[in-house]
C-alpha positions in Angstrom: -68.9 -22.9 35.1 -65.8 -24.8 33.7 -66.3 -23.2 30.2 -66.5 -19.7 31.4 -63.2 -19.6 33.8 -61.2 -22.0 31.4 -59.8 -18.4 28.9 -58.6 -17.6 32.3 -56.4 -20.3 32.8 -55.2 -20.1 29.2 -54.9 -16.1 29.8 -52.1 -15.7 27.7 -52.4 -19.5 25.5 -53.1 -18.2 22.1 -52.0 -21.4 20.1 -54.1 -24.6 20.1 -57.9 -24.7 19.3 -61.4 -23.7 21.5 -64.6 -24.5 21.2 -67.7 -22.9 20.4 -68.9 -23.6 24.2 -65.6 -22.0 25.9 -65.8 -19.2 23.9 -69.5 -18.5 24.1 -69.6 -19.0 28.1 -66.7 -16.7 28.4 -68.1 -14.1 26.3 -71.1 -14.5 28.6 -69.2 -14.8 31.7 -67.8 -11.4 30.6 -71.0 -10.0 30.0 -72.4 -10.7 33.4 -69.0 -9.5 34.8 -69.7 -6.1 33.1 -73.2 -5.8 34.6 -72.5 -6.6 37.9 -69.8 -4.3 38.1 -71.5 -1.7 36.9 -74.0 -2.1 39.4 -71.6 -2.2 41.9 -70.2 1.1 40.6 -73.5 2.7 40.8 -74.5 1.5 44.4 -71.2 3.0 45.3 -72.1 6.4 43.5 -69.6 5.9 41.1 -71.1 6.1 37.6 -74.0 4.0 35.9 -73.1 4.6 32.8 -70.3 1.9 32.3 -67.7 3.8 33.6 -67.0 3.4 37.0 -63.4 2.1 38.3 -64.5 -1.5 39.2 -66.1 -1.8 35.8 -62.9 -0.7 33.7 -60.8 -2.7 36.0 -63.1 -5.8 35.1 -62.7 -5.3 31.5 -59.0 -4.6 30.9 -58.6 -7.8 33.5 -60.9 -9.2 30.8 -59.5 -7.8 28.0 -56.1 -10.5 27.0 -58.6 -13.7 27.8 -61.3 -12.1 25.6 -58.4 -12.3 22.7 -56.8 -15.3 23.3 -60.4 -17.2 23.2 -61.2 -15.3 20.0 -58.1 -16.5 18.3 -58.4 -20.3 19.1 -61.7 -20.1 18.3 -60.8 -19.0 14.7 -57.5 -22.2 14.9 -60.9 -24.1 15.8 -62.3 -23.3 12.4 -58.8 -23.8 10.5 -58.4 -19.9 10.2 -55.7 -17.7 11.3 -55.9 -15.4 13.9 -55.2 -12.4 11.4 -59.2 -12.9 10.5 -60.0 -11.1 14.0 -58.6 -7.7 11.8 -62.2 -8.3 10.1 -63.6 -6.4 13.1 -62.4 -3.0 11.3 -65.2 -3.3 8.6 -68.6 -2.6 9.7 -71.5 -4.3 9.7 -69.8 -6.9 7.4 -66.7 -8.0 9.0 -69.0 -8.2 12.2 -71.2 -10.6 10.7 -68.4 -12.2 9.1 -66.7 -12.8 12.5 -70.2 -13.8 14.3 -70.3 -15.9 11.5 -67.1 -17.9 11.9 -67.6 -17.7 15.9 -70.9 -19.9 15.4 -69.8 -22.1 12.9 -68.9 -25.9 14.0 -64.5 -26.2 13.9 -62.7 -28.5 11.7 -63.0 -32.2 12.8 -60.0 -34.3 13.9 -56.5 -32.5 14.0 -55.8 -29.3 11.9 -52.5 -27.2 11.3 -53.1 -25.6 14.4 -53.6 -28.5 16.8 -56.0 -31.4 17.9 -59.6 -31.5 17.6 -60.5 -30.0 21.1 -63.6 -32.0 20.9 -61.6 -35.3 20.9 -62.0 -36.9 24.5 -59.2 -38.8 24.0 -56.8 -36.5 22.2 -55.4 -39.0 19.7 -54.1 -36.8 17.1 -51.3 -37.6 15.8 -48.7 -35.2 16.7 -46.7 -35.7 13.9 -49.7 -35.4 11.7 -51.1 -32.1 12.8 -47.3 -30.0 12.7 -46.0 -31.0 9.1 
């Protein structure tokens, strides 16, 4: 449950690295979210279709953390954020992206921070800016 809330707490946190675990919980976390409000719009007889008010409050609430985890994830894989623009060609930049969002991140310390799998965090500091 850690994973999944953690984008919140870095809500508007777009440097440093994530890894494939918080980004893949919250993007599940956000899925379920969806559901359930939509479900809850529906008992309430206010749309099914994905459209009701609790469901687009959900996802705009959702919307900056969903972005913010996307772009570490990329720092995770030594990539800039400007890759998430590979979402505007079909099919391609989608697998592209899925792609990159699977793949295991850089180990140790990269230009955009430490290795978020490092318990310890000894990156150099020094090291990781220059």
């Amino acid at each position: 449950m850690e994973w999944m809330l953690l984008p919140l707490r870095r809500y508007f946190e777009v440097r440093g690295r994530s890894r494939r675990m918080e980004y893949w919980m919250f993007t599940l976390f956000s899925f379920v979210v969806g559901i359930a409000t939509s479900i809850v719009d529906a008992i309430i007889g206010l749309g099914w279709d994905g459209s009701g008010p609790l469901n687009l409050i959900a996802s705009l609430a959702l919307l900056i953390p969903g972005f913010t985890v996307a772009f570490r994830r990329l720092h995770d894989t030594d990539r800039s954020a400007w890759w998430m623009l590979l979402v505007f060609l079909p099919i391609i930049g989608w697998i592209w992206l899925f792609v990159l969002y699977v793949s295991d991140g850089t180990p140790g310390p990269n230009r955009f921070g430490p290795d978020p799998k490092d318990p310890y965090g000894s990156a150099d500091i020094d090291q990781v800016f220059s």
